[in-house]
TORKEBA-810937 format. One record per residue (C-alpha): residue number from 1; residue in three letters; x, y, z. Coordinates in steps of 0.02 Angstrom, whole numbers, plus 50000, padded with zeros to 5 digits. Example, Ala and Ser with C-alpha at 12.3 -4.5 7.8 and 13.67 -1.06 7.14 Angstrom:
# TORKEBA-810937
  pos  code     xx     yy     zz
    1   ALA  50615  49775  50390
    2   SER  50684  49947  50357
# end
This chain:
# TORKEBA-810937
  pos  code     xx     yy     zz
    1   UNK  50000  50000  50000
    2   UNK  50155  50113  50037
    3   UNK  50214  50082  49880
    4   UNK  50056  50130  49776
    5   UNK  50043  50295  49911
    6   UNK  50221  50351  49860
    7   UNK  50183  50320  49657
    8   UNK  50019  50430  49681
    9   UNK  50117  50568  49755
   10   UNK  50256  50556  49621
   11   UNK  50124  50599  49492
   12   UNK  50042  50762  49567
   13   UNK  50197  50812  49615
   14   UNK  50235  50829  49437
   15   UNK  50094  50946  49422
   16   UNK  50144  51067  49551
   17   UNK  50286  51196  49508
   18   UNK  50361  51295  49658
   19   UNK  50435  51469  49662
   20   UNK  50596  51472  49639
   21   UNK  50637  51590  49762
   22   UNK  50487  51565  49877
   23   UNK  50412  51722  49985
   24   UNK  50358  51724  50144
   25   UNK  50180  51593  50119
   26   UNK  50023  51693  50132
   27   UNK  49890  51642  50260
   28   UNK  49706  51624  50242
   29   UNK  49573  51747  50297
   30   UNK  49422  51600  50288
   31   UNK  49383  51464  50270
   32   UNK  49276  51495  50115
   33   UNK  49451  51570  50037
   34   UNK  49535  51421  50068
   35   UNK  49409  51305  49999
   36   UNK  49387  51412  49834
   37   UNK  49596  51391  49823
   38   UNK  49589  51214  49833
   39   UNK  49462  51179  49712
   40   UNK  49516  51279  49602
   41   UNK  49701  51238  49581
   42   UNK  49690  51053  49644
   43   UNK  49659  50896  49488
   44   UNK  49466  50852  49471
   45   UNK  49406  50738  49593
   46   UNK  49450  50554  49547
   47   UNK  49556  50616  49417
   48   UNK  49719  50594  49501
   49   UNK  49663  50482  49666
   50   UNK  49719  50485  49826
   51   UNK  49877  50563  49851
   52   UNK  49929  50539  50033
   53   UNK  50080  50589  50110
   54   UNK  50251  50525  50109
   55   UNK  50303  50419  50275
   56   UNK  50434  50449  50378
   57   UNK  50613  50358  50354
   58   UNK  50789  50329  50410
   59   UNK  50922  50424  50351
   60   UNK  51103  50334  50334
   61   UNK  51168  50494  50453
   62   UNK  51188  50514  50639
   63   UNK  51257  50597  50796
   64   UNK  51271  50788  50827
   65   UNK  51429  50891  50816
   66   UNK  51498  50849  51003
   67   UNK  51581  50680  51034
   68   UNK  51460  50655  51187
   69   UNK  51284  50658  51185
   70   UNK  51145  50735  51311
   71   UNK  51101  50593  51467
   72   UNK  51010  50570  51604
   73   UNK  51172  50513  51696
   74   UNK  51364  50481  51647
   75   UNK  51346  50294  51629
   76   UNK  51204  50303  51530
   77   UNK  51186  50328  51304
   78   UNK  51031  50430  51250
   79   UNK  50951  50387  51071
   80   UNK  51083  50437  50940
   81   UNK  51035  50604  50877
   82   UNK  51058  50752  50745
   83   UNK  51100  50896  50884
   84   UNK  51124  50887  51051
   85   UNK  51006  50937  51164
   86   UNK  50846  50889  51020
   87   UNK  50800  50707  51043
   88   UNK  50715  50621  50911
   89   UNK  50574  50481  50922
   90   UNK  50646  50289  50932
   91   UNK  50602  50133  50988
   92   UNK  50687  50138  51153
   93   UNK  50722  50277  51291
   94   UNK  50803  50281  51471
   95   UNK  50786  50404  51614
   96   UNK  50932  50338  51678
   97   UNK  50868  50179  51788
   98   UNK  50729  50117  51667
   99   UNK  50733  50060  51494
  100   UNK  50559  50097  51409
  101   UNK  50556  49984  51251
  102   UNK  50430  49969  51103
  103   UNK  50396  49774  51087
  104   UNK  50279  49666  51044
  105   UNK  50152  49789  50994
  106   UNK  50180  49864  51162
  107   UNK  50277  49964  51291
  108   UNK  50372  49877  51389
  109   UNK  50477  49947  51541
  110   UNK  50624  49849  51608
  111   UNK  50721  49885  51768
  112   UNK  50916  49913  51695
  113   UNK  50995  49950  51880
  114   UNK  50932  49785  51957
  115   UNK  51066  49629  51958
  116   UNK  50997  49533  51840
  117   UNK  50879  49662  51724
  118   UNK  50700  49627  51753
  119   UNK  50548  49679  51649
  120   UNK  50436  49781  51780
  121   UNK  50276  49816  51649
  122   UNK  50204  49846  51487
  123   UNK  50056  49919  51422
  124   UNK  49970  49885  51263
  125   UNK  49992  50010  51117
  126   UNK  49852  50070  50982
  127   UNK  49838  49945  50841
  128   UNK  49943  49995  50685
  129   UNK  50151  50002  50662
  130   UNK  50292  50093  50662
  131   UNK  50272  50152  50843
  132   UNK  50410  50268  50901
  133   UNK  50432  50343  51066
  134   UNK  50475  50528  51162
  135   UNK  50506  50519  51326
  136   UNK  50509  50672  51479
  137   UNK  50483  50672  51651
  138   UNK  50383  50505  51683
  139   UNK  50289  50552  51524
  140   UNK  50306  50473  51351
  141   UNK  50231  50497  51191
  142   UNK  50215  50367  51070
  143   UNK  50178  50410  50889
  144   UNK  50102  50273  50774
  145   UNK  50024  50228  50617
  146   UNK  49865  50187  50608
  147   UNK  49798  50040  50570
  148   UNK  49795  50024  50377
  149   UNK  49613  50028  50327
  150   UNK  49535  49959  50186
  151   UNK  49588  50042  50020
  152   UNK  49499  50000  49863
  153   UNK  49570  49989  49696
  154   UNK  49523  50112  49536
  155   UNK  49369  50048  49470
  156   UNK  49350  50081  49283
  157   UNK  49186  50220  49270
  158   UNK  49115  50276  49117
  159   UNK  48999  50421  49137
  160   UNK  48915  50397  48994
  161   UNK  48876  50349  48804
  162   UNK  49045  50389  48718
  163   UNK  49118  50471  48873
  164   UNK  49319  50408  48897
  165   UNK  49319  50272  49025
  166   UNK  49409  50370  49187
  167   UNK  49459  50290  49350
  168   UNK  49389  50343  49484
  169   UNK  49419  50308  49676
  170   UNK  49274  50268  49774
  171   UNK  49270  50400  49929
  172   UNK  49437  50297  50067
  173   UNK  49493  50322  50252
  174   UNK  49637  50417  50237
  175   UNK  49784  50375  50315
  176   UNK  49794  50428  50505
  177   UNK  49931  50458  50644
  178   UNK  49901  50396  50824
  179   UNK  49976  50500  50983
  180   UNK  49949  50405  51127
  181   UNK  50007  50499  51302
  182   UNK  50056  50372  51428
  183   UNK  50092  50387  51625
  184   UNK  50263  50289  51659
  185   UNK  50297  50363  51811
  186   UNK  50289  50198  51905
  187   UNK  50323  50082  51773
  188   UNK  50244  49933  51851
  189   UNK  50090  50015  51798
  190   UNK  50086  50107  51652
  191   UNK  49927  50190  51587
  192   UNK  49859  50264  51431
  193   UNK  49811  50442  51484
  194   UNK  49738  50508  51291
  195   UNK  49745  50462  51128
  196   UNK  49744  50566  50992
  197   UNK  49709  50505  50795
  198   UNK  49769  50628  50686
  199   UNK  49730  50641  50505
  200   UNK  49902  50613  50399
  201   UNK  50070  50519  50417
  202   UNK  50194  50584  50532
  203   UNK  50337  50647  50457
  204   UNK  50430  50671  50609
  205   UNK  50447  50756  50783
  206   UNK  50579  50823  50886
  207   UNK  50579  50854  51087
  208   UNK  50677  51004  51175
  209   UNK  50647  51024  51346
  210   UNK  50470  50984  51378
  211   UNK  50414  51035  51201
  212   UNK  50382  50913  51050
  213   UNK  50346  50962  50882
  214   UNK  50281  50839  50762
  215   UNK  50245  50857  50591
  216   UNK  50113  50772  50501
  217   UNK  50068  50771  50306
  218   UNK  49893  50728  50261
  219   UNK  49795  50707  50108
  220   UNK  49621  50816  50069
  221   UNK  49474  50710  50037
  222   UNK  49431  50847  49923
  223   UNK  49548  50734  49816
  224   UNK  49420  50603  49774
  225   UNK  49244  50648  49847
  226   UNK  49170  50784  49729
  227   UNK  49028  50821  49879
  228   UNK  49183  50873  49990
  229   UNK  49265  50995  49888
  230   UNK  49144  51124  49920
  231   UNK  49182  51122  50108
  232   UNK  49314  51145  50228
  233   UNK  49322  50977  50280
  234   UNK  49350  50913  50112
  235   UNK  49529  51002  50136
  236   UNK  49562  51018  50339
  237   UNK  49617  50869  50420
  238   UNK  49532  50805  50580
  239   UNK  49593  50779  50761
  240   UNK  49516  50634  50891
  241   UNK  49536  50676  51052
  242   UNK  49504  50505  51182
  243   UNK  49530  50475  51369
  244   UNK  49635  50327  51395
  245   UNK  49582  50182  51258
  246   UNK  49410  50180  51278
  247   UNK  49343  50335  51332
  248   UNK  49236  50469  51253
  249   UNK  49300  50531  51100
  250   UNK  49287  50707  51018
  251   UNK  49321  50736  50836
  252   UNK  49344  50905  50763
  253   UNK  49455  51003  50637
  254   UNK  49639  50979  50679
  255   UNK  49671  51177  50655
  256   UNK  49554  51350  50601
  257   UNK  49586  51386  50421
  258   UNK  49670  51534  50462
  259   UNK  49804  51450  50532
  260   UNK  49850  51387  50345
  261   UNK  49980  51469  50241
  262   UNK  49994  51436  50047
  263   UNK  50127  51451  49935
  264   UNK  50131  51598  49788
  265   UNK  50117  51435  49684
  266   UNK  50015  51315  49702
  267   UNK  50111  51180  49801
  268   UNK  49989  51027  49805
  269   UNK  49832  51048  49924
  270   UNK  49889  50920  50051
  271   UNK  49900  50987  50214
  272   UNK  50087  50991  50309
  273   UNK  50042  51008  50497
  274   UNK  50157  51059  50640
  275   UNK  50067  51028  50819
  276   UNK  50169  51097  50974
  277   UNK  50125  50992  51132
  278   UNK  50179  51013  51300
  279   UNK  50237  50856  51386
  280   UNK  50235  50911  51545
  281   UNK  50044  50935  51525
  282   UNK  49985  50800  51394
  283   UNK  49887  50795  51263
  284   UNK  49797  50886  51174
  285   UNK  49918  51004  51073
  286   UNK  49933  51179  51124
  287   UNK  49971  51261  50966
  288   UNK  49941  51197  50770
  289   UNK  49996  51265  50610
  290   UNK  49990  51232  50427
  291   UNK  50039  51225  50278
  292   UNK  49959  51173  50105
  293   UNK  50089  51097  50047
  294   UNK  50178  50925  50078
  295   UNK  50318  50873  50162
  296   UNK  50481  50737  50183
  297   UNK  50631  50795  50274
  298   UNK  50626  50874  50450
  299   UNK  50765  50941  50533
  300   UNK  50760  51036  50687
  301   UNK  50896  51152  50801
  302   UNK  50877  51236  50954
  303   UNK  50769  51392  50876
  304   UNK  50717  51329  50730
  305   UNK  50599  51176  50641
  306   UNK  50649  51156  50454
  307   UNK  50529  51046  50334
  308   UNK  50589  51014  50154
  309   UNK  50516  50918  50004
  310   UNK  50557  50878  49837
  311   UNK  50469  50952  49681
  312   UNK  50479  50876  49533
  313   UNK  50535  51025  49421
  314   UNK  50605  50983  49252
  315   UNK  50725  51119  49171
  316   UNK  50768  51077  48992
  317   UNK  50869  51251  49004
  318   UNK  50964  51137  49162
  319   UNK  50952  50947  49138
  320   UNK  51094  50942  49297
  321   UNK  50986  50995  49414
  322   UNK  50789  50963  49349
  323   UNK  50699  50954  49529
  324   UNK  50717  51075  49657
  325   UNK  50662  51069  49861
  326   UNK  50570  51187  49942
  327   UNK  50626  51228  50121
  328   UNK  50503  51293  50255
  329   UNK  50565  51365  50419
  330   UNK  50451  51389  50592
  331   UNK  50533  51477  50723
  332   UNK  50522  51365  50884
  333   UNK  50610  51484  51011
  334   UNK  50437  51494  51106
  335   UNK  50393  51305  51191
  336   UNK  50234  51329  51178
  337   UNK  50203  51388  51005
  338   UNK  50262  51366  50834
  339   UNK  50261  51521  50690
  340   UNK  50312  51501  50521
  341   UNK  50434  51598  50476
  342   UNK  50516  51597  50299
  343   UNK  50534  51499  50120
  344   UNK  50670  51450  50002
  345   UNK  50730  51323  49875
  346   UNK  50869  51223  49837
  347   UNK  50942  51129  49690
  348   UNK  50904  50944  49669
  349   UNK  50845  50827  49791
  350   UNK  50920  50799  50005
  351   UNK  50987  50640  50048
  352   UNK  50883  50643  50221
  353   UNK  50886  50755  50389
  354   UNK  51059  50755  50381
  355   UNK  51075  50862  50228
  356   UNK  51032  50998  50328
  357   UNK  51111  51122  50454
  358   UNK  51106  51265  50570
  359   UNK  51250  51374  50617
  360   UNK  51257  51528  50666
  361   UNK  51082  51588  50576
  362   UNK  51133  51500  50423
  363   UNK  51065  51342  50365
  364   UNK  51185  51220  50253
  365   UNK  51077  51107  50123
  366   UNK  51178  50961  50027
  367   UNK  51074  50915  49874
  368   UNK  51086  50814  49715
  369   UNK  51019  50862  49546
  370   UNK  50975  50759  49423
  371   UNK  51053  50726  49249
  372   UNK  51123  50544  49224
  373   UNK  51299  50577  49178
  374   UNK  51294  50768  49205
  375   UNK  51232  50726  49398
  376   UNK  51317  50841  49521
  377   UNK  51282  50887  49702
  378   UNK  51272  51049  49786
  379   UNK  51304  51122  49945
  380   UNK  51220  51306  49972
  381   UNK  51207  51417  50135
  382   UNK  51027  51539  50169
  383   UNK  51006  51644  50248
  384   UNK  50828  51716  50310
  385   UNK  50803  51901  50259
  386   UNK  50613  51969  50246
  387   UNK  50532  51819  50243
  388   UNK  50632  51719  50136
  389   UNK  50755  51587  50151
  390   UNK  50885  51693  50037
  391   UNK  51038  51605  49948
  392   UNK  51217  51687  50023
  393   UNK  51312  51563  49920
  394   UNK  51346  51398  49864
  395   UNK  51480  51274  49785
  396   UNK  51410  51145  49658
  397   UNK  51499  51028  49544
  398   UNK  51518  50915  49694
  399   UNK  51533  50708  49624
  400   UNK  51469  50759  49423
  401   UNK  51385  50581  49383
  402   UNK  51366  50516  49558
  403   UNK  51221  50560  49690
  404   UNK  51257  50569  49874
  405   UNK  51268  50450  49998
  406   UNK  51318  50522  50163
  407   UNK  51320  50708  50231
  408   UNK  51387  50782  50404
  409   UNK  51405  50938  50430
  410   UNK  51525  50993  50594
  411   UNK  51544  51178  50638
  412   UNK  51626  51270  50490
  413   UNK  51653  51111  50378
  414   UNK  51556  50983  50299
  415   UNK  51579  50821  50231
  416   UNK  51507  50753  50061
  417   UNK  51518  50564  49992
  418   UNK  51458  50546  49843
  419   UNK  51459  50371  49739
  420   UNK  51457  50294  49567
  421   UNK  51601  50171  49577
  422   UNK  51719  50247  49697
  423   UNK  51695  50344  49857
  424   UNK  51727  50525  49846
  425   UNK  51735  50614  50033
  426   UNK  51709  50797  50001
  427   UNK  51773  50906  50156
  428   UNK  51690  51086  50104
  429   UNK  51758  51227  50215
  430   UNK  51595  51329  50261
  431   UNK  51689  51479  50364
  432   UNK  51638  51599  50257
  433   UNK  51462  51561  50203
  434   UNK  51445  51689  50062
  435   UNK  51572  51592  49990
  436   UNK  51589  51422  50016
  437   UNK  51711  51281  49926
  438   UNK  51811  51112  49900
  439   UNK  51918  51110  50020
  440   UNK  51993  50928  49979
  441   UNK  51954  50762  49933
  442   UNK  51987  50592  49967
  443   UNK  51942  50451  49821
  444   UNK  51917  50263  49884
  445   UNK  51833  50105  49827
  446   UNK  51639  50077  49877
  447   UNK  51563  50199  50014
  448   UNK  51530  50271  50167
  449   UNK  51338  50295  50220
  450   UNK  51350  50360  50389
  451   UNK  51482  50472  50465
  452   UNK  51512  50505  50652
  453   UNK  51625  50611  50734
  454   UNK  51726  50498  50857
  455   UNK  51853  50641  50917
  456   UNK  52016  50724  50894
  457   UNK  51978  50771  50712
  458   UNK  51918  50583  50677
  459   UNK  51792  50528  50601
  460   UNK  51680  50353  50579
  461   UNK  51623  50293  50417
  462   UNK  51527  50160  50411
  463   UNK  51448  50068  50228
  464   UNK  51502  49952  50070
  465   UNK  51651  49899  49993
  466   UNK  51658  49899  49832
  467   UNK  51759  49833  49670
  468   UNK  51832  49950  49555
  469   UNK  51712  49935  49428
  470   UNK  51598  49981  49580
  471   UNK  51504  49844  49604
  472   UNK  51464  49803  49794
  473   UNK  51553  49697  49924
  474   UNK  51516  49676  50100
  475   UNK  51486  49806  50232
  476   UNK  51635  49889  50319
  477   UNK  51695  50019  50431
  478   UNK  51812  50160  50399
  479   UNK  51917  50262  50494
  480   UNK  51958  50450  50437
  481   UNK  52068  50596  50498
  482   UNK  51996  50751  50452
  483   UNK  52087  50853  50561
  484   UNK  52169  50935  50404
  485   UNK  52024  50988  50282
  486   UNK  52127  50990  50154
  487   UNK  52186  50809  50159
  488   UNK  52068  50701  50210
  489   UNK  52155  50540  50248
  490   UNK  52069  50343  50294
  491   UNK  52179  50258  50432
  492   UNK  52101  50105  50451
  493   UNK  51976  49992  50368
  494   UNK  51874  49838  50442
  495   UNK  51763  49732  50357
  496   UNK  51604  49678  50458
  497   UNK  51619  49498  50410
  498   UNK  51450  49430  50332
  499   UNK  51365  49548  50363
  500   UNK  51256  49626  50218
  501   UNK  51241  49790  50284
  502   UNK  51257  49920  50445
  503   UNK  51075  49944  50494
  504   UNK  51151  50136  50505
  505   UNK  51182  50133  50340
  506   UNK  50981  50187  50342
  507   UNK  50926  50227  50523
  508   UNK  51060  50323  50615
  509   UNK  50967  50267  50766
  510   UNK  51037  50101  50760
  511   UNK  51220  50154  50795
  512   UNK  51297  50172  50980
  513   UNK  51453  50278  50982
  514   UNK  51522  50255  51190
  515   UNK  51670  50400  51192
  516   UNK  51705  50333  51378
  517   UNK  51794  50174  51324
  518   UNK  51806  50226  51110
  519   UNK  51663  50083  51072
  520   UNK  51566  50079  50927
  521   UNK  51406  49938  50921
  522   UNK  51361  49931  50751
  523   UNK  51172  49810  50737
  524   UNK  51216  49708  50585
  525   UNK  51080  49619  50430
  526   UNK  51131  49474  50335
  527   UNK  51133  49296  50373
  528   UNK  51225  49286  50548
  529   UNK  51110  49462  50597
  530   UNK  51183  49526  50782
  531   UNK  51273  49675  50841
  532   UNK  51479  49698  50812
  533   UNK  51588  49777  50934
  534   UNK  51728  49903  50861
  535   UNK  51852  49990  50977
  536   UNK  51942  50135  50892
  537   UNK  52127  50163  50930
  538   UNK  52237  50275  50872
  539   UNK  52242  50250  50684
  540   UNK  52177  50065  50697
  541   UNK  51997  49958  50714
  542   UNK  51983  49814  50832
  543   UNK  51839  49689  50837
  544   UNK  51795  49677  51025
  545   UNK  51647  49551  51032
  546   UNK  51490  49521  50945
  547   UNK  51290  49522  51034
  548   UNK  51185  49359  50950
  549   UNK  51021  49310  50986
  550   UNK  50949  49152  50925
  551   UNK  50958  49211  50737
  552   UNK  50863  49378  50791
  553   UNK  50894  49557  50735
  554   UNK  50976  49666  50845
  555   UNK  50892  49828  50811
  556   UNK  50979  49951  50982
  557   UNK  51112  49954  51087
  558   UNK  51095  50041  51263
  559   UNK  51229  50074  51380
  560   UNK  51158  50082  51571
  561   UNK  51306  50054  51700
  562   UNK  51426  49944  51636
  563   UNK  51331  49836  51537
  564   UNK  51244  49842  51355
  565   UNK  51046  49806  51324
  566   UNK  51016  49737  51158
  567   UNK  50853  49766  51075
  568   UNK  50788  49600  50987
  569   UNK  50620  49541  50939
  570   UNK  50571  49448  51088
  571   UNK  50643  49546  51207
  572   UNK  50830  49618  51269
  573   UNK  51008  49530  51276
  574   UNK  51116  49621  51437
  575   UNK  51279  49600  51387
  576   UNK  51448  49646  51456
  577   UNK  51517  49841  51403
  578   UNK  51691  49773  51393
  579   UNK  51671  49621  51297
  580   UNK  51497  49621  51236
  581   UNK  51497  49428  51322
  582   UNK  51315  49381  51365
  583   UNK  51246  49391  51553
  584   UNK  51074  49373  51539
  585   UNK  50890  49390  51431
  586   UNK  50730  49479  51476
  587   UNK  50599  49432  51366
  588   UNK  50452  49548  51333
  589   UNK  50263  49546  51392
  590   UNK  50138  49454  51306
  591   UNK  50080  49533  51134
  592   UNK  49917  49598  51098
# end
C-alpha cells in the first residue's frame, strides 16, 4: 500500500511547480478562501486519486557535532541524535534507571539498575506500526500509524455513452497518525492517559525540553469525493481527542483555516501540519499550524523547525539539476508555540535530515540534481532576510555523475560522499558562508553511508566495499582523519564479516558511539544478523565482541552502567560493556 501511496504522490507532484525563490507563504482569511483555492488549483476529483503523504524514514546519518551526547546520567547513552540537546522519536528511551522499550506491539519497561535486568511492565499500544517513542519526566509519547484501513482499487467508470472510461476512487479512510500519552511514572503500571488520531502520516517530531513538535502530512478528501470539495472539511484534516483507550472521544478540525499558509504557487493541496505539545501537560496540542503543501525531510535546532520536500521540476534550460526542494522554516524559540517563519529552494533533491544544518543563523543544504551523467551535488548556505530563506552562496559541481550517499556537517566544515564506483569524501570549508568551497578530497573504493565524529579530528564511516568497477562487496567500517580539511586521509579499514549491511547505513538510530571506552556497536543484517563491537585506537579498528540472539535482529544498543541492552524481537540481551559477552535475557510481555 506504501508503495502505491508514494507512486500517487510522484504523479501530482509533477503537476505542482514551486517558486523558485519562495516568499514568505500567505495565510488564509476564511475558510471559504481556502476552499475556493483548493478547488480551484487542485486535479478534478477522481482524476488523480488519493495522494497521501510520504512516510517517515531513516536516514544513513547520525550523531550531533559533540563527541558526547545529552544523558540522564554519565553511565548512561541517550538515542543517537542530529543535535544535542533535540532528541528524536525511537524505539527505546532511558531516564537513567529504566529502559522503556517498544515490543511486541507494546511498551514495555524493564528495570536496567537491578542485578539481573528485570521487565517491571508493559502496556498495550494502539493497533497499527511503526510506533516510536519521546520520553520526559515520567511522560512518554508514542507516535504510530494507524491501522491500515481498507483501500479499494480504481474501478474503471464511464459516465456515459461515448464518454472516455476514467478511474475513479470510490470516497477511502485516509491514512491517520496515532499519539497516545502514557503515564510511566511507576512503570509497574503504566497507563494510557489520551489518545489522539490525527489525520496524515507523521513525518517526524523532535523534543527540547518539555516541548515536542511533530509534523504530520495529510491528504484532502477533496481529492476524490466531489461532495467534499465544496467544504472545509473536504481540505482540513481532523483531530480525535480520547481518554485513555476507551473513553469518550471528540472529533473536530485539527486547526482553524486561518492558521493555513499557501505558497505563491500552488504547492499541492495536502495539508503539512506542525502541532506543538507540552509534555509536561499531555495531550491535546497547544498550538497547530499549517501548511498546504507537503512534506519529507525534518530537521530541527535549538530555535528553529525546518521541513523540506522535493518538487519535481524539470529544466530543459538545466538537465543537471531538473527538481528542486522547497525549504520551510518555523521559528520554535517559544515552547509553547510554533510560527512560520520563511521559504526557500534548493537545487536537486536531500539525501535525508542530515542534509541539513544550522550554524550561526545560516542553514547548510547538501542536494543532488539530476542529469544521468551530468549529475552533480550541491552544497548552498541561506540565509533568512524578509521572509525568505535567501541564497548567500553555494559550491556545486560536487561528484558530476554520482548522487550522494552520506552528509555531516561539523561547525565550519562539511563532509560530502558521493558514489558511482568509487567513494569521493568531500570536506567543504563553510567559514565563510557567502562563499563556500572544496576544500579537499579523498577518492576510495565503495562507500561510506554514515559518518560520526569519534574525536580528535576523527571521524567514523561506516557502509560498502566495493570493486573498482563499483560493484558492491560487504559492509565495512572506515576510519578518517579530518583534522586537516585539506587532506582528508582513511587510517584504518574493517570489514564487518557477513554481514550485508550496517543497519546505520539507513537509520542512524541504530548506531551506539560510547566515547568513555572509544566503542562503537554497530546492529548488523545478513545471514549471521547481531550486533559487532569496534574499539577505535589510534589509527587502527579492533573487533571487540559480537551480541547474537537466536538468529534475531539486533535493532539498539543501550549502555546503562557497565553493561549493554540489546534490542531484539522477543525481548533484550544484557551484555557485558567490555566484551559484549552475554549475562542474561529479559523477554518481553505478552503481545496483543
Amino acid at each position: 500500500m506504501r508503495g502505491r501511496f508514494a507512486m500517487l504522490a510522484g504523479l501530482f507532484a509533477l503537476a505542482a511547480t514551486p517558486a523558485q525563490a519562495a516568499p514568505r507563504l500567505r495565510a488564509f482569511d476564511s475558510c471559504a478562501g481556502l476552499v475556493r483555492y483548493a478547488a480551484a488549483h487542485a486535479p478534478p476529483a477522481g482524476r488523480i486519486g488519493v495522494i497521501p503523504p510520504p512516510s517517515a524514514s531513516g536516514t544513513p546519518d547520525g550523531a550531533p557535532s559533540a563527541e558526547t551526547q545529552p544523558s540522564a546520567a554519565p553511565d548512561v547513552s541517550q538515542t543517537n541524535v542530529q543535535e544535542a540537546g533535540i532528541d528524536e522519536p525511537d524505539i527505546v528511551k532511558t531516564d537513567g534507571r529504566t529502559l522503556f522499550v517498544i515490543g511486541r506491539g507494546r511498551l514495555q519497561a524493564i528495570d536496567a539498575a537491578a542485578a539481573p535486568a528485570r521487565l517491571l511492565g508493559s502496556v498495550a499500544l494502539p493497533a497499527g506500526g511503526d510506533h516510536q517513542l519521546l520520553l520526559h519526566e515520567g511522560r512518554a509519547l508514542v507516535i504510530s500509524r494507524a491501522q491500515d484501513q481498507p483501500f479499494p482499487l480504481p474501478r474503471p467508470v464511464r459516465p456515459g455513452p461515448g464518454a472516455p472510461v476514467t478511474d475513479v476512487l470510490p470516497p477511502y479512510q485516509p491514512p491517520q497518525t496515532v499519539l497516545t500519552e502514557v503515564d510511566v511514572r511507576d512503570p509497574a503500571a503504566m497507563r494510557v492517559v489520551r489518545t489522539m488520531t490525527v489525520d496524515g502520516l507523521s513525518v517526524g517530531a523532535r523534543l527540547h525540553g518539555a516541548t515536542a513538535r511533530v509534523v504530520v502530512s495529510s491528504s484532502p478528501r477533496g481529492y476524490v469525493d466531489p461532495v467534499a470539495r465544496a467544504r472545509a472539511a473536504g481540505w482540513m484534516p481532523r483531530a480525535t481527542l480520547r481518554r485513555g483507550t476507551a473513553g469518550a472521544a471528540r472529533t473536530r478540525r485539527l486547526l482553524p483555516c486561518r492558521a493555513v499558509r499557501r505558497p505563491r504557487a500552488f504547492a499541492g493541496a495536502g495539508m503539512l501540519s506542525v502541532l506543538t505539545i507540552d509534555l509536561e501537560r499531555g495531550l491535546p496540542a497547544v498550538d497547530a499550524d499549517a501548511l498546504m503543501t507537503d512534506g519529507d525531510t525534518v530537521y530541527a535546532s535549538a530555535g528553529s523547525l525546518y521541513v523540506a520536500t522535493r518538487r519535481y521540476a524539470p529544466s530543459p534550460a538545466d538537465a543537471t539539476v531538473g527538481a528542486t526542494t522547497s525549504i520551510h522554516r518555523f521559528d520554535t524559540s517559544d515552547p509553547r508555540s510554533t510560527t512560520y517563519a520563511a521559504s526557500g529552494s534548493v537545487p536537486g533533491a536531500l539525501l535525508g535530515q542530515f542534509s541539513l544544518s544550522e550554524d550561526g543563523g545560516v542553514l547548510r543544504a547538501a542536494s543532488t540534481g539530476d542529469g544521468g551523467d551530468a549529475q552533480q551535488s550541491f552544497v548552498t548556505t541561506l540565509a533568512q532576510r524578509d521572509g525568505r530563506l535567501t541564497q548567500l552562496g553555494q559550491v556545486g559541481g560536487i561528484g558530476r555523475g554520482e548522487r550522494i550517499h552520506a552528509v555531516r556537517f561539523i561547525g565550519p566544515v562539511g563532509y560530502v560522499v558521493t558514489f558511482r564506483q568509487t567513494d569521493p569524501l568531500f570536506t567543504i570549508d563553510l567559514s565563510d558562508p557567502a562563499a563556500p568551497r572544496v576544500a579537499g578530497e579523498l577518492e576510495l573504493l565503495g562507500y561510506s553511508a554514515y559518518l560520526h565524529p569519534v574525536g580528535d579530528g576523527r571521524l567514523l564511516g561506516v557502509g560498502r566495499d566495493a570493486t573498482a568497477g563499483g560493484r558492491l562487496k560487504g559492509a565495512q567500517a572506515s576510519l578518517f582523519d579530518v583534522s586537516d580539511p585539506a587532506q582528508p586521509r582513511r587510517l584504518a579499514q574493517h570489514a564487518l564479516g557477513s554481514a550485508d549491511s550496517a543497519q546505520a547505513e539507513y537509520d542512524h538510530h541504530a548506531f551506539l558511539w560510547w566515547p568513555a571506552t572509544r566503542l562503537a556497536v554497530l546492529p548488523l543484517t545478513g545471514e549471521d544478523p547481531g550486533a559487532l563491537g569496534l574499539r577505535l585506537g589510534d589509527g587502527e579498528i579492533a573487533e571487540v565482541g559480537r551480541i547474537a540472539h537466536a538468529g534475531s535482529p539486533v535493532d539498539r544498543v543501550t549502555v546503562v552502567g557497565d553493561r549493554l541492552f540489546a534490542l531484539c524481537g522477543d525481548g533484550v540481551v544484557v551484555a557485558s560493556l567490555d566484551s559484549l559477552a552475554e549475562r542474561g535475557f529479559v523477554a518481553f510481555g505478552a503481545a496483543r
